[in-house]
Residue, then its C-alpha position, 0 to 999 in steps of 0.5 A: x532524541x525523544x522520538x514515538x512509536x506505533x506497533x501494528x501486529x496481529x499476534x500479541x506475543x510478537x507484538x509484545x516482544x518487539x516492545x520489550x526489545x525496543x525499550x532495551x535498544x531504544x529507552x527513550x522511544x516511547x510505543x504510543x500503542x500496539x494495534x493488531x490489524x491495519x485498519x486499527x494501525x491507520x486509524x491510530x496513526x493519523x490520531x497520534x502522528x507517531x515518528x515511526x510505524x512498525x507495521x507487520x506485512x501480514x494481518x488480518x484484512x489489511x496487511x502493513x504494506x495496504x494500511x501504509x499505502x492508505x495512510x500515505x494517501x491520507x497524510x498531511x502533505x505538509x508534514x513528514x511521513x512516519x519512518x517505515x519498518x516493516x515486520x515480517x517473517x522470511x520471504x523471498x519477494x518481500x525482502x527483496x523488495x525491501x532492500x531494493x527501495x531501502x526500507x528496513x524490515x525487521x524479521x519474526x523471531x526479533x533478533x535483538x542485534x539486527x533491531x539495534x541496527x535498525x534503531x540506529x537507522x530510524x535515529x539518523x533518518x528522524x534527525x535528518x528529517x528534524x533538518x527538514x528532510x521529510x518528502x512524502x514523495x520520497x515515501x510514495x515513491x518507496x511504496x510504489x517499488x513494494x507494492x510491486x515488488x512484493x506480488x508473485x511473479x507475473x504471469x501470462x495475461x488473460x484473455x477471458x475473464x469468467x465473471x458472475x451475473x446473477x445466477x449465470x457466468x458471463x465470459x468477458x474479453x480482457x480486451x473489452x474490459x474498462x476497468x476493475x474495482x476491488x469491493x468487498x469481497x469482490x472486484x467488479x470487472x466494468x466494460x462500456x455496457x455491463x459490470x460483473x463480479x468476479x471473486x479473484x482479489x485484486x493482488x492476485x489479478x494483477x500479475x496476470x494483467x499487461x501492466x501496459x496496457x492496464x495501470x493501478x491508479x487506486x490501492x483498488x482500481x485498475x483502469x485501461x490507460x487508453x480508456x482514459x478520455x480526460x484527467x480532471x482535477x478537483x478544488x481540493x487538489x485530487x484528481x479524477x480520470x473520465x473514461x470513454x463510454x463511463x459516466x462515472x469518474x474514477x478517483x486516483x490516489x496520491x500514491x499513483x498521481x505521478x502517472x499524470x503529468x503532461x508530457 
């Protein structure tokens, strides 16, 4: 079948490596563009609709598993989600959760004999799908399991968060917290009277928060499940979250949009 490619790779050399492989295993495979970070690779994605992306787990900014969880959330729900291979060079964490959401990978160096094998993959899963066999939930689902599977282990959780105001530090209670926001190179710790900065990223903070107690609705944003007043659903279908003591409405993502169901 005459099936088209994205490659989202920050090395060239890799980049154009795995190019000529695939011309080799999979001629009638047309590469519509290589991209060298995950911004590119989302932006060129929703442009050419590729069947497949070979997204690199580490680039520069945004790496592939980030840039796959945005372009989920931006995709047309009526059409299927490109098949999903991700580049990567050993790791433990990641290739477990691979195989445990039955995503292939493909390591760095490319091994021609294992790319045959996930040639032979993408071929059956793209003619499945022009059977109609294309659920994007199936998709979010998966991408739930790595961005999960694939952080460090957990952690014992924190107590006291040490957070920048102005000039001073600010000790806040985790208990006290509402919600943290990644932004920029922050993410911004909000309780019901104060917001303060911290510089630990939001992957890094995760694993030492209860995922009991606080929920990742947003690639970005963590709230406290008993904050939660009302969810609230716009015209356009997307959902909303009120928190008690908060003006503000906090947006939830396609990806974790399964969390609010009524019971």
């Amino acid at each position: 079948m005459n099936a088209t490619a994205l490659i989202a790779e920050d090395e060239p050399l890799l980049a154009q490596a795995l190019q000529l492989e695939l011309a080799r295993a999979w001629p009638e495979l047309q590469v519509l563009e290589a991209v060298g970070d995950g911004a590119a690779a989302v932006k060129a994605a929703l442009q050419h609709r590729p069947d497949v992306l070979f997204f690199d787990i580490r680039m520069p900014g945004q790496g592939g598993l980030e840039a796959a969880a945005e372009l989920a959330e931006e995709w047309p729900a009526d059409q299927p989600f490109p098949a999903l291979v991700f580049v990567t060079a050993y790791d433990q964490y990641a290739l477990q959760a691979f195989e445990t959401q039955a995503v292939d990978y493909v390591l760095k160096p490319v091994q021609p004999a294992r790319l045959r094998k996930t040639v032979d993959k993408l071929r059956e899963l793209l003619a499945r799908r022009q059977g109609g066999d294309g659920s994007l939930d199936a998709t979010l689902a998966q991408l739930r399991g790595l961005l999960g599977g694939t952080a460090a282990p957990r952690q014992p959780p924190l107590k006291v968060i040490q957070a920048s105001v102005g000039t001073s530090i600010r000790m806040v209670p985790v208990d006290d917290v509402l919600y943290f926001e990644a932004a920029d190179k922050y993410v911004r710790v909000v309780d019901a009277q104060h917001e303060s900065l911290i510089r630990t990223p939001l992957r890094e903070l995760l694993p030492q928060l209860d995922a009991q107690v606080f929920w990742q609705v947003h690639r970005g944003t963590v709230v406290r499940a008993t904050a939660i007043e009302s969810v609230l659903r716009d015209e356009a279908g997307k959902l909303h979250l009120q928190l008690r003591g908060r003006k503000e409405k906090v947006p939830v993502s396609r990806l974790y949009a399964h969390l609010f169901k009524a019971m």
